[in-house]
N, C-alpha and C positions, 0 to 999 in steps of 0.2 A: 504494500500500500504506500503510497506517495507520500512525504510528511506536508501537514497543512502549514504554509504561510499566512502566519496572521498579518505580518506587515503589506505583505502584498496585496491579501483579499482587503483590509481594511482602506490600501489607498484605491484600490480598486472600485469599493462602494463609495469612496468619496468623491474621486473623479465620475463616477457616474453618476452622485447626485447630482452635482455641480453642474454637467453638460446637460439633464434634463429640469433643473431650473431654468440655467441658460436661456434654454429653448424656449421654452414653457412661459416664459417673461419677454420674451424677444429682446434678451441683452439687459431689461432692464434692474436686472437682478443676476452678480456674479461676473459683470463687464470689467468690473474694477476692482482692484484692490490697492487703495492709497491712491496714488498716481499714477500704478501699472495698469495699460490697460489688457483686460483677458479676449481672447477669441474662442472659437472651438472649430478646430482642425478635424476634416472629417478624409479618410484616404481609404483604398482598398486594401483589404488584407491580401501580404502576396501571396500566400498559399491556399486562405480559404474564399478567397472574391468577395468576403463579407467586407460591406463599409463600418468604418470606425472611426468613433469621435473622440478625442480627448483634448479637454482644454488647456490651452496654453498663455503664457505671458507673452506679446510681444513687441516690438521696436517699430512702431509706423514711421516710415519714411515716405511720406507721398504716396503713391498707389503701391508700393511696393512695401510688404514686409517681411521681418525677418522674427524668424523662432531660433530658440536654443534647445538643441538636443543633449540638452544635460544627463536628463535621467537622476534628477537626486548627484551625481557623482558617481554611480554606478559605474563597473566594468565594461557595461556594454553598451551600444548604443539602444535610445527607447525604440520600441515596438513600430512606432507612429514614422520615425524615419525610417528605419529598414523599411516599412511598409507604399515610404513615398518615394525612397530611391529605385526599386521595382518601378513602381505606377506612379511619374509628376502631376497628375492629373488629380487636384484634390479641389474640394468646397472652404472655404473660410468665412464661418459668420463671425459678423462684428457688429453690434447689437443686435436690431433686426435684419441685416441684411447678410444674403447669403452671397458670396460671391466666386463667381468658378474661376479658379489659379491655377497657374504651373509652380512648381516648387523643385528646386535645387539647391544641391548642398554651394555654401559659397566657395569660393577660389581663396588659395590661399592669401592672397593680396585682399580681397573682399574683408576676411576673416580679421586680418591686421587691422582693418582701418573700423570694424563694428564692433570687436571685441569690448575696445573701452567703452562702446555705448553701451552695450545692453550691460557691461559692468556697472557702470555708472545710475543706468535707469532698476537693473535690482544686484547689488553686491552679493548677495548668494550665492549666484553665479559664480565669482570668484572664487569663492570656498568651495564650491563642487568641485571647479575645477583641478584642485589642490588635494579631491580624496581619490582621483582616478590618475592613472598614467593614459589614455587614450586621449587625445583632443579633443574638447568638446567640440560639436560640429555646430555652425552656425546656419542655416536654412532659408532663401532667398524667394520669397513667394511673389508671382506678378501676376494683375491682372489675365486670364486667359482670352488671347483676341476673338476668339473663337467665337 
């Protein structure tokens, strides 16, 4: 038998409260926290084609934003990226609005010049970075012209 992850089921049900308040309020409950503001990233699973939302903090720069694939500091990369470097093709609601994006991991020049932002906009960040040896990977979402 498998051993149960309490830390994991517990962020588990909290990320999914979260994304179905989200919804449920059209942003206006869960969009923010302080000055961050939260989205909810929705992508395909690359193994099962099921779609999956998990909300995220991230860095508006104009039509373009950017996620951090922190994962806590975690050893590996979160679910949500594996999931979008398979399939670029993901949804991003920001309040009420859902909006269809491409998303790519950034280049390493990209990474250099947004790092101190999204440091800056939540220091955590920092501290993850500091409990993992892998890079955190920073995630460049753009309008899809499509």
């Amino acid at each position: 038998m498998k051993p149960v992850d309490i830390r994991r089921q517990g962020q588990r049900f909290v990320t999914g409260l979260h994304a179905r308040v989200y919804r449920w309020t059209g942003g206006r409950v869960g969009s923010r926290f302080g000055t961050v503001e939260n989205v909810l990233l929705t992508t395909t699973g690359r193994r099962s084609g099921a779609r999956r939302t998990t909300p995220l903090s991230v860095l508006a720069l104009g039509e373009e934003l950017v996620l951090v694939a922190s994962n806590g500091g975690a050893p590996r990369d979160p679910d949500w990226f594996l999931n979008l470097t398979a399939d670029p093709s993901v949804t991003v609601q920001r309040g009420g609005d859902v909006i269809a994006m491409q998303a790519r991991p950034a280049t390493a020049a990209e990474r250099a010049e947004l790092w101190p932002k999204v440091t800056a906009l939540y220091s955590g960040y920092a501290t993850y970075q500091t409990r993992t040896e892998r890079e955190i990977p920073l995630v460049i979402c753009t309008p899809d012209p499509t």
